[in-house]
C-alpha positions in Angstrom: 0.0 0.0 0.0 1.2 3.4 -0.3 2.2 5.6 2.0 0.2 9.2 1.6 3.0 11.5 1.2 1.9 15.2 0.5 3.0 14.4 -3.6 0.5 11.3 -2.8 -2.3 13.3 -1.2 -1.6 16.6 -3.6 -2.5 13.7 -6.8 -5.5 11.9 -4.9 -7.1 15.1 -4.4 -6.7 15.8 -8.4 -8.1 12.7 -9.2 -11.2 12.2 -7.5 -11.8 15.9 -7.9 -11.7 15.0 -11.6 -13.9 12.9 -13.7 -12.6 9.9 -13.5 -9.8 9.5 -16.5 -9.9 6.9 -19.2 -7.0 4.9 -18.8 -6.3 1.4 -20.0 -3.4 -0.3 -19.0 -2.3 -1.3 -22.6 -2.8 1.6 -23.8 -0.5 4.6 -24.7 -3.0 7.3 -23.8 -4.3 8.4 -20.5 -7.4 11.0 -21.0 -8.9 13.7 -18.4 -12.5 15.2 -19.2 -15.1 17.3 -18.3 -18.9 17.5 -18.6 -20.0 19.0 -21.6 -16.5 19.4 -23.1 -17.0 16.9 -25.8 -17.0 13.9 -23.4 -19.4 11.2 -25.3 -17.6 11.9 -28.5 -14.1 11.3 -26.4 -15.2 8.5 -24.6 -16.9 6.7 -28.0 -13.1 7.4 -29.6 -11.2 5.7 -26.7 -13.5 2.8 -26.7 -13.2 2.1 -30.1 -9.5 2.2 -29.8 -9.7 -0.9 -27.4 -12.3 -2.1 -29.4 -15.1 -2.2 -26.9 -17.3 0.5 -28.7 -20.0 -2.0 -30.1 -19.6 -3.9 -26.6 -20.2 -0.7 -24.8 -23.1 0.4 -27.0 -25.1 -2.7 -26.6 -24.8 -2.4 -23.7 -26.6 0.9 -23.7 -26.8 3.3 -26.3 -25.6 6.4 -23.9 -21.8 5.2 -23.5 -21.5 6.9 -20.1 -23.7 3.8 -18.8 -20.8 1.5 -19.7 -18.1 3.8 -18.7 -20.0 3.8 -15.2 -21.5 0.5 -14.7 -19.0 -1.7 -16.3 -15.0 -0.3 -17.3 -14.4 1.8 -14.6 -15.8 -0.8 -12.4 -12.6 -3.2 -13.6 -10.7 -4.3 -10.5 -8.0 -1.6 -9.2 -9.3 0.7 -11.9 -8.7 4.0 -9.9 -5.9 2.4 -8.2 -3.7 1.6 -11.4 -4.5 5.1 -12.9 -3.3 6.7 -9.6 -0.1 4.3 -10.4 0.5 5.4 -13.2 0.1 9.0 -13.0 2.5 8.7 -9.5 4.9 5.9 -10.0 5.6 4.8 -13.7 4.6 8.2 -15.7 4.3 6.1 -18.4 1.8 7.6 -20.4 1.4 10.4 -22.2 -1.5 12.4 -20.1 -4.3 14.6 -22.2 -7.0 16.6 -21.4 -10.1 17.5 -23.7 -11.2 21.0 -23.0 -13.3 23.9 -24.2 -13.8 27.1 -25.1 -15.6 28.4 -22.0 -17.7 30.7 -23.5 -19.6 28.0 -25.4 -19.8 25.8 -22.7 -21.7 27.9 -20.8 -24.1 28.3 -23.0 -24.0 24.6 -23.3 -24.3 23.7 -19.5 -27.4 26.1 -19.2 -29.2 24.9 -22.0 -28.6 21.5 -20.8 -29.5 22.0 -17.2 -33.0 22.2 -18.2 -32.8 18.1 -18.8 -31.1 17.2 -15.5 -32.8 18.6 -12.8 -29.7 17.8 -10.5 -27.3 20.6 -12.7 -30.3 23.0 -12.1 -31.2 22.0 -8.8 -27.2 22.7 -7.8 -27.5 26.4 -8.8 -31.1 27.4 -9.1 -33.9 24.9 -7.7 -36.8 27.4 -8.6 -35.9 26.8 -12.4 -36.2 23.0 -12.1 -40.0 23.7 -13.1 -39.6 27.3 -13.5 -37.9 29.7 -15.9 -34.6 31.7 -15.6 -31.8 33.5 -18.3 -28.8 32.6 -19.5 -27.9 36.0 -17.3 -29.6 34.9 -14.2 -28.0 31.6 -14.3 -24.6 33.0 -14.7 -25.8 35.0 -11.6 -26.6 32.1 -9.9 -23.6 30.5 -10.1 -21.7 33.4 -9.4 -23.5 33.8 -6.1 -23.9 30.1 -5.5 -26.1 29.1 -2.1 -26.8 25.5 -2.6 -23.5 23.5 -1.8 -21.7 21.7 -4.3 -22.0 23.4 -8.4 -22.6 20.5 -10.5 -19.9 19.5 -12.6 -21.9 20.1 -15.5 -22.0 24.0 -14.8 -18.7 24.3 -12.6 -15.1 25.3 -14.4 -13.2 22.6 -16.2 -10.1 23.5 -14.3 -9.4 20.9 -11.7 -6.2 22.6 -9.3 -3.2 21.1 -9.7 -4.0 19.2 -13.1 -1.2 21.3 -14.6 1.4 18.5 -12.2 0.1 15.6 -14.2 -1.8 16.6 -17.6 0.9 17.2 -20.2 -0.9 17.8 -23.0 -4.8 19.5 -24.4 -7.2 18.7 -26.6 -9.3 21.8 -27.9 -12.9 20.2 -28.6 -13.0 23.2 -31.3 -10.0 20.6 -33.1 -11.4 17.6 -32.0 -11.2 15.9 -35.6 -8.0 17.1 -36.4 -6.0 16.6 -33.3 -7.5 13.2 -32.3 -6.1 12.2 -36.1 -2.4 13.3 -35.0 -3.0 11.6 -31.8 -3.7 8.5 -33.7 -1.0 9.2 -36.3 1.4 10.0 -33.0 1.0 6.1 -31.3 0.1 4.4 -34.8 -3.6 3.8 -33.5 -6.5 2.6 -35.7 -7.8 5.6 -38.0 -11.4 6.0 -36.2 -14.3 6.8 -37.9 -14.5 10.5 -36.6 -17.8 12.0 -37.9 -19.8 8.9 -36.3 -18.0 9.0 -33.1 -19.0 12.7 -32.8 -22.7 12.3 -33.9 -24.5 12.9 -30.9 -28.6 13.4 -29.3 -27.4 14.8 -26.4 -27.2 18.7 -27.4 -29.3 21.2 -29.2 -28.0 21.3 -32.3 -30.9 20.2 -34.2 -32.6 23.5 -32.0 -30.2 26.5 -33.7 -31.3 28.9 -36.5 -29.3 31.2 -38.3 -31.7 33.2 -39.0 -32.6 34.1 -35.5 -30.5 37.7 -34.3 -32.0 38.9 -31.4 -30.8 38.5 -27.8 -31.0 36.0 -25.7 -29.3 36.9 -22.4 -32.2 38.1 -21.1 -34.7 35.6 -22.5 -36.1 33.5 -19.7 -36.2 30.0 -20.5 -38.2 27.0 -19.4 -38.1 23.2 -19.6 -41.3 24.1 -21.7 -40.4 26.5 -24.1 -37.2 24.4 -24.8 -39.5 21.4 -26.6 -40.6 23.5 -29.6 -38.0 26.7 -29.7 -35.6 27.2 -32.0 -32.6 28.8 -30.6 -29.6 31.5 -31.8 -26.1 30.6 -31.9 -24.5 30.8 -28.7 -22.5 34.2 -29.2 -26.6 35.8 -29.3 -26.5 34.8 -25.6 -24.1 37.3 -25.2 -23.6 41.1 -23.9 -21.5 42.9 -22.0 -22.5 41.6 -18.6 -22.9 37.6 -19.7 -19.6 38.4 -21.6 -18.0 39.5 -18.2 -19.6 36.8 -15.9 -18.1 33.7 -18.2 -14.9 35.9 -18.0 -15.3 35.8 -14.0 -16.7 32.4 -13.5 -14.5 30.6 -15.7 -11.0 32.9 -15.8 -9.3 29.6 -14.4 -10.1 27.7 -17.5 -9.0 31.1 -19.6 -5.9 31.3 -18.7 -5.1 27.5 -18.2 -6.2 26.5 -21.7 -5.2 29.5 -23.1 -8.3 30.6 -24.9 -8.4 34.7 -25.8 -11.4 36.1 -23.9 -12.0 37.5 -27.1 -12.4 34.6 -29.0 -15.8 34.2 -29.4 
């Protein structure tokens, strides 16, 4: 067993603060995530890699049942990833991240489907109405406890001691091909893996200009709105509260705070 040095304690903290990573023993790559950062489309990539992707979709067709209920329940799971990221440093270490100011826009549009994100920042929404400003707001101001990791930063402290290397989601295609280029992996089917139901894509029209930071929103209005793209969600104040909120994941990541 080891012992808990400071180094040890300083790396356990990172790691169970974190989602947990996707590590496989035979494999090159160790990966570090976030909620709605591109995670499905990362985890769907790594599987296929080990070839478990079919396995892991018949299982269920959301992946992150499979990743829950079945890999990261292998024996010594957490325990050999700690290993690894302590004692051999064997593997190359990546994280996929995201520009922050679409992710926000993601996380609150997505908080209307889990009542848990919602219920973390603003219960009265869960079957009520609220805007993109009021929920920034309400994270900001935060009186419930724990921010759901859907909502919170991606920025985990410390992860700059172990993480080596980023993935921007915005060059998911491309970099995830020199990955596989990098450690001669199997060329994966990228467009497939990134299909996805689980964001509002389908929901966005170009031909909608008006704003939407003010808009209040509802589980409701969601089911048959179209909506802007995400830079409409934005004016001076949102633009200054994802600059606040999420300045860790700024400046770690190194995205402008003017790249919209």
């Amino acid at each position: 067993m080891m012992s808990m040095t400071p180094k040890l304690q300083q790396l356990h903290t990172f790691i169970f603060t974190s989602a947990p990573p996707l590590y496989s023993k035979e494999f090159p790559v160790m990966f570090f995530w976030s909620p709605k950062s591109g995670c499905t489309s990362l985890i769907k990539w790594f599987y296929f890699q080990l070839g478990i992707l079919n396995e892991a979709l018949d299982y269920d067709p959301w992946v992150h049942t499979y990743r829950m209920e079945v890999f990261q329940k292998q024996n010594d799971y957490m325990r050999n990833a700690i290993l690894t990221l302590h004692d051999t440093k064997d593997k190359e270490v990546y994280k996929l991240v995201r520009n922050p100011y679409t992710r926000a826009v993601s996380s609150f549009l997505f908080a209307f489907s889990f009542d848990e994100a919602m219920n973390s920042v603003a219960p009265e929404a869960v079957n009520g109405s609220i805007s993109f400003k009021e929920f920034l707001y309400k994270v900001k101001n935060n009186e419930h406890g724990r921010i759901d990791t859907h909502i919170s930063k991606q920025y985990v402290q410390n992860e700059e001691a172990y993480v080596t290397k980023y993935i921007r989601l915005e060059n998911f295609a491309s970099e995830m091909a020199a990955i596989e280029k990098s450690y001669g992996l199997l060329a994966s089917p990228i467009e497939e893996i990134t299909k996805s139901h689980h964001h509002n894509a389908d929901k966005i029209s170009a031909g909608i200009n008006q704003s939407f930071a003010d808009v209040k929103l509802s589980k409701q209005s969601l089911r048959n709105m179209s909506l802007p793209d995400y830079r409409h969600f934005y004016d001076e104040e949102t633009k200054n509260l994802v600059q606040e909120l999420f300045a860790d994941d700024f400046k770690t990541y190194g995205y402008s705070l003017e790249n919209f």
